[in-house]
Backbone bond lengths (Angstrom), bond angles and torsions (degrees), N, CA, C in turn:
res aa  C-N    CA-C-N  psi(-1)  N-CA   C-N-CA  omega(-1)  CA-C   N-CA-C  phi
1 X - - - 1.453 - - 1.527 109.30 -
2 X 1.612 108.33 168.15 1.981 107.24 178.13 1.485 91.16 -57.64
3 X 1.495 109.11 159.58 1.360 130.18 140.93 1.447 107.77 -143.09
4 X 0.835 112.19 140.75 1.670 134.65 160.97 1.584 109.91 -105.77
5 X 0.937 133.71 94.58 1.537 126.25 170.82 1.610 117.11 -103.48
6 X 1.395 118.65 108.87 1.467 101.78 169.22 1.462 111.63 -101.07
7 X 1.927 114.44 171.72 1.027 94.46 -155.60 1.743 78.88 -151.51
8 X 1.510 139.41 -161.15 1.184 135.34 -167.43 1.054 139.41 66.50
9 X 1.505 118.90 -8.76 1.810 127.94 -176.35 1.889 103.26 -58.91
10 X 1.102 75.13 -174.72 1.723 94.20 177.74 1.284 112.35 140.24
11 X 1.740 120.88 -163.78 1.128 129.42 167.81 1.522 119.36 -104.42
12 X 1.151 109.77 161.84 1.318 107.65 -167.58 1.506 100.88 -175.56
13 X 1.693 103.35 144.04 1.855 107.53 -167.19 1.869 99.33 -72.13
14 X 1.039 105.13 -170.52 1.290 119.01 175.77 1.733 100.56 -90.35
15 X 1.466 111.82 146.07 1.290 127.04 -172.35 1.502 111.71 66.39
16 X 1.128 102.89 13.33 1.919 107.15 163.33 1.311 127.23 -85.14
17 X 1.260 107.05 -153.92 1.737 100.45 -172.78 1.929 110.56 -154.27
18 X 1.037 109.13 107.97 1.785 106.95 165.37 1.210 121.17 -118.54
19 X 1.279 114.75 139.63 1.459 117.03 173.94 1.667 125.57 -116.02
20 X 1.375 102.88 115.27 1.520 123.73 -164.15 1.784 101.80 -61.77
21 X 1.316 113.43 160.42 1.193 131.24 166.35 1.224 126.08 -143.54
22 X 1.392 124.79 125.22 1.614 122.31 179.55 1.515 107.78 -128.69
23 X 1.109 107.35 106.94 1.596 115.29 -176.84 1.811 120.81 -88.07
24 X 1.123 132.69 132.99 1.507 109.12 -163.70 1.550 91.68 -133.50
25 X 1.676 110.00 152.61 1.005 99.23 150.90 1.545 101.61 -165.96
26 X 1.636 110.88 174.98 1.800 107.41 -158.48 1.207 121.49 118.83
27 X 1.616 115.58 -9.29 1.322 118.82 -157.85 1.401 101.64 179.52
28 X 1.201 117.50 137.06 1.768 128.57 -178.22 1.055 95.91 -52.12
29 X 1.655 137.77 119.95 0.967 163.79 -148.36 1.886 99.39 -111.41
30 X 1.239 102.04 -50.00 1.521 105.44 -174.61 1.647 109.29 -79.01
31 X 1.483 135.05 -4.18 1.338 140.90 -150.67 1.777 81.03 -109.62
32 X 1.464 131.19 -11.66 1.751 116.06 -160.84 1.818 90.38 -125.27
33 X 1.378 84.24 151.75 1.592 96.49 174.08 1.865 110.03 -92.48
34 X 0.732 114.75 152.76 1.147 112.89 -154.93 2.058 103.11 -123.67
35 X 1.643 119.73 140.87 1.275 123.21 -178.83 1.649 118.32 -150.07
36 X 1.076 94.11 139.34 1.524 83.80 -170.54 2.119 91.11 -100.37
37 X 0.859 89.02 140.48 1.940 96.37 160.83 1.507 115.33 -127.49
38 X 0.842 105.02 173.43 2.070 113.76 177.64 1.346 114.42 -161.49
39 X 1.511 124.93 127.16 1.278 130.20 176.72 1.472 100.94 -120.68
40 X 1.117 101.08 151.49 1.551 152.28 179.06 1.163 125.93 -69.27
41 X 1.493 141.86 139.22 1.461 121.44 -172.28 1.958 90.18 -87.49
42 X 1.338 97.00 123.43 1.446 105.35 168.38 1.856 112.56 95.92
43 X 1.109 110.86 6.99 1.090 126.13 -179.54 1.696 129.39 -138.52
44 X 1.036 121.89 156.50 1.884 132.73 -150.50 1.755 91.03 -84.98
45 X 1.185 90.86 140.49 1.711 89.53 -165.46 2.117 93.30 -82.83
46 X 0.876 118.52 164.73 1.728 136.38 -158.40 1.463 104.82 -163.08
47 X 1.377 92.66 128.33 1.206 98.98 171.46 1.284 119.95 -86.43
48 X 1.550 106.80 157.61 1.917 121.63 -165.41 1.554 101.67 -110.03
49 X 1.124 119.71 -17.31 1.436 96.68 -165.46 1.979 98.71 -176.22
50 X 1.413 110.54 156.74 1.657 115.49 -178.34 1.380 105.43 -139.41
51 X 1.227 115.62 145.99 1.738 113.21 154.58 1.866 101.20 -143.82
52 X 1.559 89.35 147.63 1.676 95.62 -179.00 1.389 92.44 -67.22
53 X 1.619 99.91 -166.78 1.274 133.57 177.19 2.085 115.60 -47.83
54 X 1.482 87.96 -55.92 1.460 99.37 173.69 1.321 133.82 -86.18
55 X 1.142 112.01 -21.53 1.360 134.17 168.12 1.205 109.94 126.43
56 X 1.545 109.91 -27.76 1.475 116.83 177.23 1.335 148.64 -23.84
57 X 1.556 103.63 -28.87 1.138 100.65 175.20 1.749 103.37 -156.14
58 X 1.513 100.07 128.21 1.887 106.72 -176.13 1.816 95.00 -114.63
59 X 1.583 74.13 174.27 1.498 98.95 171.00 1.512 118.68 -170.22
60 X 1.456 127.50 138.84 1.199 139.15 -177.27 1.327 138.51 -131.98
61 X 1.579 105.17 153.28 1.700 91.62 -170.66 1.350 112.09 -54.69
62 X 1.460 115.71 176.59 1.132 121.39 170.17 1.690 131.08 -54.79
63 X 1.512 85.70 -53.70 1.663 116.65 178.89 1.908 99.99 -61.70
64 X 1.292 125.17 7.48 1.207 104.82 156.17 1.660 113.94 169.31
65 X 1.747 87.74 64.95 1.388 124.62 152.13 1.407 106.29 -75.10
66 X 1.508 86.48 148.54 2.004 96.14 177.53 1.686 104.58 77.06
67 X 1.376 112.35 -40.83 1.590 106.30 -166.29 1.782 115.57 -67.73
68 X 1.897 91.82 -65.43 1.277 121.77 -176.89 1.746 121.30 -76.73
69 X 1.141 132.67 108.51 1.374 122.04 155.97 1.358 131.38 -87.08
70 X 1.511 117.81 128.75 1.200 110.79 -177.09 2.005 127.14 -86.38
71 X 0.911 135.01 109.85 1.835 113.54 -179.60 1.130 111.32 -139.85
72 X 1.433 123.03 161.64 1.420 129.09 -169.41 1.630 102.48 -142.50
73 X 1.069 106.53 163.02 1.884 117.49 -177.56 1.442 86.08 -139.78
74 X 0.786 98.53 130.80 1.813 134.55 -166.72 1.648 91.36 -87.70
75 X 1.513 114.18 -62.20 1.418 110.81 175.63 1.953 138.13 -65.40
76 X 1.661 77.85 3.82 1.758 82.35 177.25 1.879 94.89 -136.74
77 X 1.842 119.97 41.39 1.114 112.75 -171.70 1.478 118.72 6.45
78 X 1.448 127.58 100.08 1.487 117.40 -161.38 1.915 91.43 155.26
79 X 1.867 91.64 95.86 1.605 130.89 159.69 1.590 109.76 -53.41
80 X 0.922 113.87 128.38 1.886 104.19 171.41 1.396 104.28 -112.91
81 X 1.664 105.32 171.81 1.870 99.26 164.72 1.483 78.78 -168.38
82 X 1.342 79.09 118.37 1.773 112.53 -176.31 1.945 92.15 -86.59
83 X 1.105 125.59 105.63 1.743 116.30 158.19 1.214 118.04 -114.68
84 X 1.487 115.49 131.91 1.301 112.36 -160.64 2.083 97.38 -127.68
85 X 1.031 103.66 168.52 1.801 103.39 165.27 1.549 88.77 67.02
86 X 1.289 148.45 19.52 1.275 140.24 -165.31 1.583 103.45 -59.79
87 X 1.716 96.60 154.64 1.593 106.85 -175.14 1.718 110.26 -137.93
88 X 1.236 117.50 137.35 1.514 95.88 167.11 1.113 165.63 -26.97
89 X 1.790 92.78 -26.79 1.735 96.05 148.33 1.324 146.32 -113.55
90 X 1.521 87.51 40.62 1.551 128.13 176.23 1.808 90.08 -74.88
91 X 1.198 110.58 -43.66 1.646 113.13 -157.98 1.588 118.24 -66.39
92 X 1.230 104.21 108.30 1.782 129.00 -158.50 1.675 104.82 -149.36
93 X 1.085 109.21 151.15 1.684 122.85 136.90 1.279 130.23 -66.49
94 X 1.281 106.29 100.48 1.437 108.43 179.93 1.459 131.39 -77.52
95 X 1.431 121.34 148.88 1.687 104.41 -174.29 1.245 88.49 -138.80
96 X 1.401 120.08 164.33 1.520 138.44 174.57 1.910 100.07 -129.23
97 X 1.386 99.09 137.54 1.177 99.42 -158.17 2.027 95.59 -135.59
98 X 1.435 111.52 139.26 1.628 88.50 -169.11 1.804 83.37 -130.30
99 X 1.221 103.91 144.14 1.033 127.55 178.33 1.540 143.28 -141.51
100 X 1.729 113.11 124.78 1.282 108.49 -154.31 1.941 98.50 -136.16
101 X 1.534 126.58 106.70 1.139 120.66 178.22 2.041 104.01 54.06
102 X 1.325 97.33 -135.32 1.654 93.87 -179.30 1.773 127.75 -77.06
103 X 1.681 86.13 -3.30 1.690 89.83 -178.28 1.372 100.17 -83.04
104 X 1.759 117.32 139.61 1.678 108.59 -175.95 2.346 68.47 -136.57
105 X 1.387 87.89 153.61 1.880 107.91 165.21 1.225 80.93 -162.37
106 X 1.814 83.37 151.34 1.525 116.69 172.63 1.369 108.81 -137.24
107 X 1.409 122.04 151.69 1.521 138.31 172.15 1.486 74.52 -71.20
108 X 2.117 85.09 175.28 1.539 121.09 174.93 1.669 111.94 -86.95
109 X 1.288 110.90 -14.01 1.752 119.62 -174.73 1.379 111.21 91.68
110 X 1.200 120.08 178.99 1.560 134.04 -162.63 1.230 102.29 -164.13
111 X 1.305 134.98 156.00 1.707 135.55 -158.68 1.575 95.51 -132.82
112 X 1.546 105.27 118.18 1.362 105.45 163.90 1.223 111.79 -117.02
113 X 1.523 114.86 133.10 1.752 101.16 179.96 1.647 85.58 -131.20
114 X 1.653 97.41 140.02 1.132 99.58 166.63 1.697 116.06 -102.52
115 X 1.159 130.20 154.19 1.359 131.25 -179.38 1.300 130.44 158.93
116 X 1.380 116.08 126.07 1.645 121.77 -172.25 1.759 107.88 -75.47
């Protein structure tokens, strides 16, 4: 069956660094574009970050351009999200979400809170 599993959450001070993982499998992994989003307690979950099929080409929210990199290896099905300079209202559940035409899957999320 799909799985999306991400993996890497935790805590971490402000101006630190974690790096997310979403591992998939069930489904051609390299055929879906791939996004990570994160919601907020009390707030509409938004996405943080995209990469096509190849990796070729990303894009990110505003709120954390420059910070976050997104990449994936096609040969180890498995999205990354590099966040670096992290800040407190970085602190969300993260989901990785892969997407192809009408097929949409989502991981279960991972909790990052940032805070000293």
């Amino acid at each position: 069956q799909v799985q999306l599993v991400e993996s890497g959450g935790g805590l971490v001070q402000p101006g630190g660094s974690l790096r997310l993982s979403c591992a998939a499998s069930g489904f051609t992994f390299s055929s879906y574009a791939m996004r990570w989003y994160r919601q907020a307690p009390g707030k509409e979950r938004e996405m943080v970050a995209g990469i096509t099929t190849t990796g070729g080409n990303t894009n990110y929210a505003d709120s954390v351009e420059g910070r976050f990199t997104i990449s994936r290896d096609n040969t180890k099905n498995t999205v990354y999200l590099q966040m670096n300079s992290l800040k407190p209202e970085d602190t969300a559940v993260y989901f990785c979400k892969a997407v192809r035409t009408s097929y949409v899957y989502w991981g279960q999320g991972t909790q990052v809170t940032v805070s000293s």
